[in-house]
PDB file of N, CA, C and O in Angstrom, chain B, residues numbered from 101:
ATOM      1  N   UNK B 101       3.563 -53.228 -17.231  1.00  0.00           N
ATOM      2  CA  UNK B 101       2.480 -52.698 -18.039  1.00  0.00           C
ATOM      3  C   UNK B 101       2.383 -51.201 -17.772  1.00  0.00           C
ATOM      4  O   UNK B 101       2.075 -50.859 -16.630  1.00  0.00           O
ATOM      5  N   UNK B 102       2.606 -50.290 -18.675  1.00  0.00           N
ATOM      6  CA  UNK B 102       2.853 -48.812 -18.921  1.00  0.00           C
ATOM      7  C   UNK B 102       0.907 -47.986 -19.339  1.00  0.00           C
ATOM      8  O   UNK B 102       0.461 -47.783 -20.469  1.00  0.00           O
ATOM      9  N   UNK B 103       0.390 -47.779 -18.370  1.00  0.00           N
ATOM     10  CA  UNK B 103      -0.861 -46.951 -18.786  1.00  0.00           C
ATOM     11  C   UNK B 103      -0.824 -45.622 -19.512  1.00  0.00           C
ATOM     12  O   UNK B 103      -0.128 -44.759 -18.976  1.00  0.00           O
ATOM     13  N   UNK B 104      -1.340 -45.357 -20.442  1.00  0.00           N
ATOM     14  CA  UNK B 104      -1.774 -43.686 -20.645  1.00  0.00           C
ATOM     15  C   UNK B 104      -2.831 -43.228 -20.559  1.00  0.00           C
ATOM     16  O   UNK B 104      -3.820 -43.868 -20.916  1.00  0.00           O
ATOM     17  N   UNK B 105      -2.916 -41.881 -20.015  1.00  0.00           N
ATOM     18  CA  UNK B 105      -3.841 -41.320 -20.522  1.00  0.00           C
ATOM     19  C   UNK B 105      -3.963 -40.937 -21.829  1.00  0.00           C
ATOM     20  O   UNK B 105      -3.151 -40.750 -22.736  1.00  0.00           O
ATOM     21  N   UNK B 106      -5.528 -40.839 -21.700  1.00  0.00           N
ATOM     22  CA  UNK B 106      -6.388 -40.430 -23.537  1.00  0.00           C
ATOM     23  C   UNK B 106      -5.236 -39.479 -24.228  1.00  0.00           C
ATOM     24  O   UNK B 106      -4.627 -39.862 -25.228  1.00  0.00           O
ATOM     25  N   UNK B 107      -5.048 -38.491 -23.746  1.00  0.00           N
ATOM     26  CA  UNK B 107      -3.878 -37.136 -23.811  1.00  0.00           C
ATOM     27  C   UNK B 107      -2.270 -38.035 -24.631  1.00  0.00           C
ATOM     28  O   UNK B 107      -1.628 -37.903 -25.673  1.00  0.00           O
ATOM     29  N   UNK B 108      -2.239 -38.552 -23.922  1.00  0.00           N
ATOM     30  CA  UNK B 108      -0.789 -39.463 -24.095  1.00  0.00           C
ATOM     31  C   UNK B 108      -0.819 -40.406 -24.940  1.00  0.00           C
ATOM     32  O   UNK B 108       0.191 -40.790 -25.529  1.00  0.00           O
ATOM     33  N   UNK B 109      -2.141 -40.969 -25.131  1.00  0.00           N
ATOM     34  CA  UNK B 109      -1.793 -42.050 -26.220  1.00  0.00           C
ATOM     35  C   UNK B 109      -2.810 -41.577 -27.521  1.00  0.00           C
ATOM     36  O   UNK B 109      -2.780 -42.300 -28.517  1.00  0.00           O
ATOM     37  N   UNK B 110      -3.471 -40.695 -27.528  1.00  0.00           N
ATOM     38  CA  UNK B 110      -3.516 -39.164 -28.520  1.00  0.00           C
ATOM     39  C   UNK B 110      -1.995 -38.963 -29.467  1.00  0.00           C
ATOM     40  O   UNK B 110      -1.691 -39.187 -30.639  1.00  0.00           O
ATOM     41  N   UNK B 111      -1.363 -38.491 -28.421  1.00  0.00           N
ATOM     42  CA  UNK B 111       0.022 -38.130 -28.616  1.00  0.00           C
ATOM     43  C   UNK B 111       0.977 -39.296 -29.353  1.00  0.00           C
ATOM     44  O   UNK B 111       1.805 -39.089 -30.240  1.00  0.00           O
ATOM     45  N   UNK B 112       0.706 -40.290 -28.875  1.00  0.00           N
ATOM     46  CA  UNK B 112       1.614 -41.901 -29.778  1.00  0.00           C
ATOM     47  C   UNK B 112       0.851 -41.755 -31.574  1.00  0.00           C
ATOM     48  O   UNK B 112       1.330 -41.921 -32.696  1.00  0.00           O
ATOM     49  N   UNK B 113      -0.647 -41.334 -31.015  1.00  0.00           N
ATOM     50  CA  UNK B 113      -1.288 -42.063 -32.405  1.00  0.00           C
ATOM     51  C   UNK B 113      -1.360 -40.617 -33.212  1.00  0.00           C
ATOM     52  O   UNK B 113      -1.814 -40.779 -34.344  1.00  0.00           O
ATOM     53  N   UNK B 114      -1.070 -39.438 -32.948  1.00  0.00           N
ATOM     54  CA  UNK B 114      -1.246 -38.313 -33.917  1.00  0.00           C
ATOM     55  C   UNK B 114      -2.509 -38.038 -34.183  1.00  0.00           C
ATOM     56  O   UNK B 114      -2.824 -37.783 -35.345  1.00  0.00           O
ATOM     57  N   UNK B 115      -3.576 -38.040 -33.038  1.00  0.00           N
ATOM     58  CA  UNK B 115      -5.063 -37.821 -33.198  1.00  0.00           C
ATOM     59  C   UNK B 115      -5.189 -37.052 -31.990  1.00  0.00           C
ATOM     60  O   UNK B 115      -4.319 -37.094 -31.121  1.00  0.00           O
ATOM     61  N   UNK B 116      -6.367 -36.257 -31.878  1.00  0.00           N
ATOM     62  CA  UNK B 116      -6.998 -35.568 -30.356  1.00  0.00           C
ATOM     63  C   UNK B 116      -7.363 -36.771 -29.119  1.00  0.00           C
ATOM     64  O   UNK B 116      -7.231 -37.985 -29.272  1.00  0.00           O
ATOM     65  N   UNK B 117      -7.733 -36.245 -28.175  1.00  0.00           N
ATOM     66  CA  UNK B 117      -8.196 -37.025 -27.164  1.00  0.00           C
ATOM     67  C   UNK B 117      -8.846 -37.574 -27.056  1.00  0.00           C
ATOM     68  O   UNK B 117      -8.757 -38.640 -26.447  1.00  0.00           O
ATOM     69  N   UNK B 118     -10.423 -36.880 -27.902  1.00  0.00           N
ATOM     70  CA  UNK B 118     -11.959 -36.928 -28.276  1.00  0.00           C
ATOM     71  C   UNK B 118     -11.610 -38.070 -29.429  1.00  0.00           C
ATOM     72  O   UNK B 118     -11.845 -39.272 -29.310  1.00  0.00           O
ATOM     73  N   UNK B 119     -11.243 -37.682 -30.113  1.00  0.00           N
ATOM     74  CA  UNK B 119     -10.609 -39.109 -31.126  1.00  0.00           C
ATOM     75  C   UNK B 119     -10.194 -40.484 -30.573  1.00  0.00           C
ATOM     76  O   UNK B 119     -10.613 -41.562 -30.995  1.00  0.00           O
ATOM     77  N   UNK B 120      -9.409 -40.321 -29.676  1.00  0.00           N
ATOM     78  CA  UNK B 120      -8.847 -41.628 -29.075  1.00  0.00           C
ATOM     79  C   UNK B 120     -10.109 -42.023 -27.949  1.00  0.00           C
ATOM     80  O   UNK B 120     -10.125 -43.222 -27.668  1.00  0.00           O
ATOM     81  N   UNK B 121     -10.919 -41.376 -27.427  1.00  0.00           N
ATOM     82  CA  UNK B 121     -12.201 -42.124 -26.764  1.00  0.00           C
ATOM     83  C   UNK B 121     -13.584 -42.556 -27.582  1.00  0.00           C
ATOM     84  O   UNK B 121     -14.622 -43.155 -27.301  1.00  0.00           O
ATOM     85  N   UNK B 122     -13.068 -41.977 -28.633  1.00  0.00           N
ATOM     86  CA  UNK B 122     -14.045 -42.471 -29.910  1.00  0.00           C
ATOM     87  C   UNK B 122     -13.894 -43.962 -30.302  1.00  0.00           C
ATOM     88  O   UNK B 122     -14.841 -44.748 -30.273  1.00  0.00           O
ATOM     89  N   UNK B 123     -12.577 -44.307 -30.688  1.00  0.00           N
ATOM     90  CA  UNK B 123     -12.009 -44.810 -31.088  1.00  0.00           C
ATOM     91  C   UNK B 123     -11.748 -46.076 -29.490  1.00  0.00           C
ATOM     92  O   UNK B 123     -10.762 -46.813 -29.514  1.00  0.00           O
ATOM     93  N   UNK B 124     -12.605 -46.127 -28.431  1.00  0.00           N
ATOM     94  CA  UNK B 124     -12.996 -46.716 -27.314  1.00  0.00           C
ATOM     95  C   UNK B 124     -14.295 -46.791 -27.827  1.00  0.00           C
ATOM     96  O   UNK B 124     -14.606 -47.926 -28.189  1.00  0.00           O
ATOM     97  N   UNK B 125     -14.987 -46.089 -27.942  1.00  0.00           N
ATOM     98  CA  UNK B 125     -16.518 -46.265 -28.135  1.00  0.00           C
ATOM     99  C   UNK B 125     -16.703 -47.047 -28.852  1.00  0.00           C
ATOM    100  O   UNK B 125     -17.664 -47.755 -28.547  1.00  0.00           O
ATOM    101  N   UNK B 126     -15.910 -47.454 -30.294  1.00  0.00           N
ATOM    102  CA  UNK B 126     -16.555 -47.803 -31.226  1.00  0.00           C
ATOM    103  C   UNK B 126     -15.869 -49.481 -31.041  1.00  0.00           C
ATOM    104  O   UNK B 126     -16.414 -50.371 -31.694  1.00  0.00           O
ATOM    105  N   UNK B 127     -14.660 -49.840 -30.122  1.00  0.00           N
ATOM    106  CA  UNK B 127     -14.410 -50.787 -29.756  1.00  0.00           C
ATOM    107  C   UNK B 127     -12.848 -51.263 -30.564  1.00  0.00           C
ATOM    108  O   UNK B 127     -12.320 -52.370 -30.673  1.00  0.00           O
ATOM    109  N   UNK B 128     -12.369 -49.725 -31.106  1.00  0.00           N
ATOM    110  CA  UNK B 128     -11.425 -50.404 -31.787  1.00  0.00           C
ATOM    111  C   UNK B 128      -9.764 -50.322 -31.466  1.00  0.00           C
ATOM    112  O   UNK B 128      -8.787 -50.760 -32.075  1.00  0.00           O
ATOM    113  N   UNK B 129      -9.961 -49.326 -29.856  1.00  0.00           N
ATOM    114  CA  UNK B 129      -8.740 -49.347 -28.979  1.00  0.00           C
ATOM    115  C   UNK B 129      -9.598 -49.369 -27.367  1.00  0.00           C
ATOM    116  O   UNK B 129     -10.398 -48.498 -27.028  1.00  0.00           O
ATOM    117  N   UNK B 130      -9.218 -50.539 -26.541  1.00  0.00           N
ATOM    118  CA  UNK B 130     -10.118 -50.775 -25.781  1.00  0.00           C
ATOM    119  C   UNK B 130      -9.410 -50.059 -24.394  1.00  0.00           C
ATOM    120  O   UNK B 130      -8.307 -50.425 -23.989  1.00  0.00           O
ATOM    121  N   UNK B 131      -9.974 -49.301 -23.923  1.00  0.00           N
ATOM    122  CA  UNK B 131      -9.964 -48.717 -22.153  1.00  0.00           C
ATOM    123  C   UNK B 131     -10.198 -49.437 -21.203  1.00  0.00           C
ATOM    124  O   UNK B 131     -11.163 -50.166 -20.970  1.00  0.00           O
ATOM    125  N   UNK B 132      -9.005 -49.158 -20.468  1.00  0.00           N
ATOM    126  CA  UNK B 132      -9.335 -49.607 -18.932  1.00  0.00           C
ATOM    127  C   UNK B 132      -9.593 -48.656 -18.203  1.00  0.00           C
ATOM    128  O   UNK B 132      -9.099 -47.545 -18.394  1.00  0.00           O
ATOM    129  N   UNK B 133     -10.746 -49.035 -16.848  1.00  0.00           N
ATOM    130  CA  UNK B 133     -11.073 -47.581 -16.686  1.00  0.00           C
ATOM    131  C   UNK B 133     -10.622 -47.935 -14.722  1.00  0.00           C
ATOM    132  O   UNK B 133     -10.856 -48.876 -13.963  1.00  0.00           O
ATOM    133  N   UNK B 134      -9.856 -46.522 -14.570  1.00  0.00           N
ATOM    134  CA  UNK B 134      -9.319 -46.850 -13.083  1.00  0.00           C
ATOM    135  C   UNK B 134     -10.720 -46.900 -12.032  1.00  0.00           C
ATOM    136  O   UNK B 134     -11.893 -47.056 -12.373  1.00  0.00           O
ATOM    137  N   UNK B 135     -10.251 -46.740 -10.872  1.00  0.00           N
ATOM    138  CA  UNK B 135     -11.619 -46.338  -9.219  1.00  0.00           C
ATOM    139  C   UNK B 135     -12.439 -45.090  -9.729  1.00  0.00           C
ATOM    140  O   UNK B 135     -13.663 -45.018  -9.848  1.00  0.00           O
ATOM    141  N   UNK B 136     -11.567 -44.196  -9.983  1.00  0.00           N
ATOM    142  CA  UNK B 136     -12.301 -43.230 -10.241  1.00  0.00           C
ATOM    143  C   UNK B 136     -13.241 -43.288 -12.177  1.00  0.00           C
ATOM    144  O   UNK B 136     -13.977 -42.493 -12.761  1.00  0.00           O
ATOM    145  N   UNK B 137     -12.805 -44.320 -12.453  1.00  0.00           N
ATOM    146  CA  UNK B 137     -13.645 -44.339 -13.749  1.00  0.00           C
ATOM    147  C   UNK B 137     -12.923 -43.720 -15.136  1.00  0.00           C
ATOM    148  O   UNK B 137     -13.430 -43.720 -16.258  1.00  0.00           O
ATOM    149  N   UNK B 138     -11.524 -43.161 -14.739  1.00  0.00           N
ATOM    150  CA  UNK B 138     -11.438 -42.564 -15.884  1.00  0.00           C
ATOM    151  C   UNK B 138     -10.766 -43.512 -16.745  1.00  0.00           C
ATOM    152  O   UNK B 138     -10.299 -44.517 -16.208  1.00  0.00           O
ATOM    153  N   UNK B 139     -10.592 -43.297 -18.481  1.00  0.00           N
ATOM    154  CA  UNK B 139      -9.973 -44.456 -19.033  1.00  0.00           C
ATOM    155  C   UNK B 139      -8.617 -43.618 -19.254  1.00  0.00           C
ATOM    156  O   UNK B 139      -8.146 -42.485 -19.345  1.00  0.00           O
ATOM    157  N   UNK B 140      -8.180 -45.740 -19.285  1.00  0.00           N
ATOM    158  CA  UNK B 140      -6.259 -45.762 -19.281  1.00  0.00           C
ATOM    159  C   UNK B 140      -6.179 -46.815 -20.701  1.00  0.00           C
ATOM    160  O   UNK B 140      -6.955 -47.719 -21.012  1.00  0.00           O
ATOM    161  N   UNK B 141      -5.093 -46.387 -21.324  1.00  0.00           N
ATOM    162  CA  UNK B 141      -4.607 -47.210 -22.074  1.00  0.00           C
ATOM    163  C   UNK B 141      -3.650 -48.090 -22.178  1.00  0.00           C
ATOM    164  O   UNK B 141      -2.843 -47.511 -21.450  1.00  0.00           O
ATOM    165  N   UNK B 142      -3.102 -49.039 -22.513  1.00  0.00           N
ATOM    166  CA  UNK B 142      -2.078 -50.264 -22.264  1.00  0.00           C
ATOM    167  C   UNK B 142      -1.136 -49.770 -23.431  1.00  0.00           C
ATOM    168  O   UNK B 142      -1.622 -49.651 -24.556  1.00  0.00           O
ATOM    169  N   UNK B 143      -0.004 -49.522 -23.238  1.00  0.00           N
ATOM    170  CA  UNK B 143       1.082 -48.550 -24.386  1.00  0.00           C
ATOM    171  C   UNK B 143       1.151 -49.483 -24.873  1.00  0.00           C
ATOM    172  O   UNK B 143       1.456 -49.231 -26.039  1.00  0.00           O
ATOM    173  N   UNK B 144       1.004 -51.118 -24.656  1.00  0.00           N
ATOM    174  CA  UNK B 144       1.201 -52.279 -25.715  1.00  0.00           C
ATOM    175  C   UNK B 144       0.314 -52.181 -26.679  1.00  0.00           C
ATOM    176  O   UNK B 144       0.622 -52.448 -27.841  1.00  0.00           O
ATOM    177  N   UNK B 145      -0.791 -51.824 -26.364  1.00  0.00           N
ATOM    178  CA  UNK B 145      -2.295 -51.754 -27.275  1.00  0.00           C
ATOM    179  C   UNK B 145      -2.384 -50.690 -28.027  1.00  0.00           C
ATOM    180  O   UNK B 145      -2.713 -50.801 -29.207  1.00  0.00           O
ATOM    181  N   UNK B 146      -2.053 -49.268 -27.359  1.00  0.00           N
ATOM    182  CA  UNK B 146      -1.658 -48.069 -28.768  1.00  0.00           C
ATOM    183  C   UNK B 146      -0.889 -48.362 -29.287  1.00  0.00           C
ATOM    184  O   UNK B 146      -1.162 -48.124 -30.463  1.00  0.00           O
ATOM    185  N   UNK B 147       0.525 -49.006 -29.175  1.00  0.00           N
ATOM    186  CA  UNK B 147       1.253 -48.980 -30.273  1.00  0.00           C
ATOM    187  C   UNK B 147       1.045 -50.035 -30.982  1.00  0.00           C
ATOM    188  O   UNK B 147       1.595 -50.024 -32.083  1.00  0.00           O
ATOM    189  N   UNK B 148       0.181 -51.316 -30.608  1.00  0.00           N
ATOM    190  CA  UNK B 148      -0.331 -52.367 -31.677  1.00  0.00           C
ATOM    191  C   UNK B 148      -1.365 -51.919 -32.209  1.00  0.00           C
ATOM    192  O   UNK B 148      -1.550 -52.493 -33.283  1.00  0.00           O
ATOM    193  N   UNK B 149      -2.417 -50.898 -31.905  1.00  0.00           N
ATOM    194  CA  UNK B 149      -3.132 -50.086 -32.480  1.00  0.00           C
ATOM    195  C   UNK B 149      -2.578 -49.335 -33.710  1.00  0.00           C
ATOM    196  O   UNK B 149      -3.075 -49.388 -34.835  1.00  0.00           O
ATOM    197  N   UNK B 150      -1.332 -48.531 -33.303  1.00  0.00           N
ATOM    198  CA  UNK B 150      -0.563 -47.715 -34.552  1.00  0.00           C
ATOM    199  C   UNK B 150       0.144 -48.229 -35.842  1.00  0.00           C
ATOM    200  O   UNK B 150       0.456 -47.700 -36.909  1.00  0.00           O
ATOM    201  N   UNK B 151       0.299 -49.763 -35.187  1.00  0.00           N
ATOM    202  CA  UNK B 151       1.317 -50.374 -36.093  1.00  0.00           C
ATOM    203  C   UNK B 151       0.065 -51.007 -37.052  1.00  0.00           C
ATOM    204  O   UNK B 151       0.412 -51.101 -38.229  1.00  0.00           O
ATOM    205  N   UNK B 152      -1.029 -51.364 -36.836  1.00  0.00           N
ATOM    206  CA  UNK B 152      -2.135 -51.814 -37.659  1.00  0.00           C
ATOM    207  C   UNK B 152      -2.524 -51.052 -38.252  1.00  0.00           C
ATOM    208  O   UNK B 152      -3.264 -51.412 -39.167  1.00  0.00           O
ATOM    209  N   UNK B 153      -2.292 -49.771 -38.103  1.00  0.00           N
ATOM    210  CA  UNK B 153      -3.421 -48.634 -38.595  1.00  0.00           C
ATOM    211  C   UNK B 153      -2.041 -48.117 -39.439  1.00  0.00           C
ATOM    212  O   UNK B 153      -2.376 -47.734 -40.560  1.00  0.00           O
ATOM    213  N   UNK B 154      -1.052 -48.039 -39.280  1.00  0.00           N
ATOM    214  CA  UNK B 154       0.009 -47.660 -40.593  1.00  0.00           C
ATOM    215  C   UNK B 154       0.403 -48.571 -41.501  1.00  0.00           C
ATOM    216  O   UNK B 154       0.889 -48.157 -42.554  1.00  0.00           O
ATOM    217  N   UNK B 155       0.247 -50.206 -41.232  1.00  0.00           N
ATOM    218  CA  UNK B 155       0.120 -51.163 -42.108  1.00  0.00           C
ATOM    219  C   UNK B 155      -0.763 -50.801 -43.077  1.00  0.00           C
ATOM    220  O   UNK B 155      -0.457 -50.359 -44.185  1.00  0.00           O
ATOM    221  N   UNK B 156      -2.152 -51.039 -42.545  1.00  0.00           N
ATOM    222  CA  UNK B 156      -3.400 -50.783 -43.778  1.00  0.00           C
ATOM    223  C   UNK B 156      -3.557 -49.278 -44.688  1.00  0.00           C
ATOM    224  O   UNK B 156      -4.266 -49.120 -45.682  1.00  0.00           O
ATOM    225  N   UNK B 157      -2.530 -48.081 -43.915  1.00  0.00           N
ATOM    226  CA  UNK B 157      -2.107 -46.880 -44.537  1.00  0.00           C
ATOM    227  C   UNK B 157      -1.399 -46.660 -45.550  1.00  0.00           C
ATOM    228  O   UNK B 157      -1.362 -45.670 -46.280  1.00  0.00           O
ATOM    229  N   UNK B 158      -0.525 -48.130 -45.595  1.00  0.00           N
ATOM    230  CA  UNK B 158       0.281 -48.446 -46.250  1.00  0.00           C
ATOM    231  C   UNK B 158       1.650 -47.953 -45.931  1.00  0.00           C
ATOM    232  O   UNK B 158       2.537 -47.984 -46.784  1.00  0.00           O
ATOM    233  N   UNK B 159       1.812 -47.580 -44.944  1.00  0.00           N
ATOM    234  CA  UNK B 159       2.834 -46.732 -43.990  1.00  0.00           C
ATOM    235  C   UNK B 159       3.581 -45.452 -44.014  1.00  0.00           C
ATOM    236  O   UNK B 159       4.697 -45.121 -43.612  1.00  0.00           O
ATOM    237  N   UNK B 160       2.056 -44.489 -44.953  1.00  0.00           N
ATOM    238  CA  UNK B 160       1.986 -43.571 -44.484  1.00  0.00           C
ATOM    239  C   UNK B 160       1.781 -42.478 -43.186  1.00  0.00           C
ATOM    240  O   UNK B 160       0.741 -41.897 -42.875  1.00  0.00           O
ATOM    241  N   UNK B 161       2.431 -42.437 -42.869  1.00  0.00           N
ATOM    242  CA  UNK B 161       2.656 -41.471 -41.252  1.00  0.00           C
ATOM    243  C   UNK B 161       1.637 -40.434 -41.224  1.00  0.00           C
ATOM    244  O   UNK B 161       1.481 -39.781 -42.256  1.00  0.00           O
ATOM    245  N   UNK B 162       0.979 -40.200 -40.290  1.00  0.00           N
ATOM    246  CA  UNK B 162      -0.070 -39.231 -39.856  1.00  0.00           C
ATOM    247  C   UNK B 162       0.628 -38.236 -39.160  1.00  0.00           C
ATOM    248  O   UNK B 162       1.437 -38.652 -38.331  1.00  0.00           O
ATOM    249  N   UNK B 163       0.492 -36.764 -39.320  1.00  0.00           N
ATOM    250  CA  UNK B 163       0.807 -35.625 -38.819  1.00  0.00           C
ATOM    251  C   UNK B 163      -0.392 -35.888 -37.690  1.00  0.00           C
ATOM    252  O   UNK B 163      -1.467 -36.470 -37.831  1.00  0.00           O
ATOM    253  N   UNK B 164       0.193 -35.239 -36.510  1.00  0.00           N
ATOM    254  CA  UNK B 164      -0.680 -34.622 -35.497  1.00  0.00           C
ATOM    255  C   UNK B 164      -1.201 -33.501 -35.713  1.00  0.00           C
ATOM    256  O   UNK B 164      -0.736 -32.666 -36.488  1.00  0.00           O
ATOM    257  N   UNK B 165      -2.502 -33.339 -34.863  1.00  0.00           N
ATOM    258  CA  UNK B 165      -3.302 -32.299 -35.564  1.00  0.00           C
ATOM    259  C   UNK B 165      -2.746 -31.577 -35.128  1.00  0.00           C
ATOM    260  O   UNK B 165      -2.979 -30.392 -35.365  1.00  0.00           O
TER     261      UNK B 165
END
C-alpha cells in the first residue's frame, strides 16, 4: 500500500492541494491521517478516484492548474 501526500496525489488528479483536502472534507476521496495528524492518501483510492471522475467526464483529461 503506496501513501501520498495531498501535494502528490494533487499531482495524479490535476487539481491543487487545497482541492484534494476539499475533496476529503466533503467525503469524496477519503484521508488517512498519520501520529502526527497529517492526511495520506491510498494511490489505490486516487487513482480509483481519477478513473471515476474521467468516466463521468466522459474521458476528457484535466490539465493541471
Amino acid at each position: 500500500m503506496r501513501l501520498l501526500a495531498p501535494k502528490d496525489a494533487g499531482r495524479l488528479l490535476g487539481v491543487t492541494t487545497p482541492r484534494v483536502q476539499q475533496l476529503d472534507r466533503e467525503g469524496r476521496l477519503r484521508a488517512i491521517r498519520d501520529s502526527a495528524g497529517r492526511r495520506l492518501y491510498r494511490e489505490a483510492d486516487v487513482l480509483r478516484f481519477k478513473a471515476d471522475r474521467d468516466k463521468r467526464s466522459g474521458g476528457k483529461a484535466r490539465s493541471a492548474p
